[in-house]
C-alpha positions, 0 to 999 in steps of 0.5 A: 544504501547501508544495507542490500536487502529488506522485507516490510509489511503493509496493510490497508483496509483489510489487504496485507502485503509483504514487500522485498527489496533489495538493491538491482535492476529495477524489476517490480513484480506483484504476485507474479505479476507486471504491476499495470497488469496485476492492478489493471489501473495506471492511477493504482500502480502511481499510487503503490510507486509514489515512495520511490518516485519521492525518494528517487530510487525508481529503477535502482530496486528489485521489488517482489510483493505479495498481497492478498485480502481486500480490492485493488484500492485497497492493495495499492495502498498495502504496497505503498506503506509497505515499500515505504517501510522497506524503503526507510530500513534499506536506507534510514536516510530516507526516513524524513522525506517518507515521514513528510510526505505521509507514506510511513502513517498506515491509514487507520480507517476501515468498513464500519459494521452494519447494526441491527434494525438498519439497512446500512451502517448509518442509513435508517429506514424511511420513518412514519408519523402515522 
């Protein structure tokens, strides 16, 4: 690792979180919080762990993150962009295994607004010929 410590932004959807890494112990809290506890989900907390599982630095860091905004899904996927960013800083070594496996591409998509004259964004009302 060539450097101790690092702070990295995630986002996804409308959730933003700000990730702190730095080398010790393997703690990983989320606004205070054990991470099972925090996302009530094991699916969501393997997904917000999946960059140190790829780059086999689980238990070596110490994780703070705070995030806010959005669902659980959606603050998941801010803490693993976020830690995969942090990650890649703390040791650009790294960078080609986070890149390879799509961890460093924040993922663009978001809610599409609702239009006018419809129920939903894409759904129309039943329509009548006569």
């Amino acid at each position: 690792m060539s450097t101790t410590a690092s702070e990295a932004t995630g986002r996804r959807k409308t959730s933003v979180c700000r990730a702190r890494i730095k080398v010790g112990s393997g703690s990983f809290s989320i606004n205070g919080s054990e991470p099972l506890q925090y996302l009530k989900r094991q699916v969501l907390v393997d997904l917000s762990q999946r960059p140190m599982e790829v780059t086999e630095t689980m238990g070596k860091l110490d994780i703070i993150c705070s995030v806010n905004g959005g669902g659980l899904a959606g603050q998941a996927g801010a803490i693993s962009l976020a830690l995969a960013r942090g990650l890649s800083l703390i040791d650009p070594d790294l960078r080609p295994k986070l890149r390879s496996g799509g961890f460093l591409t924040r993922d663009a998509r978001e809610v599409e607004r609702k239009k006018y004259g419809q129920p939903k964004a894409r759904k129309k009302f039943q329509f009548s010929k006569r």
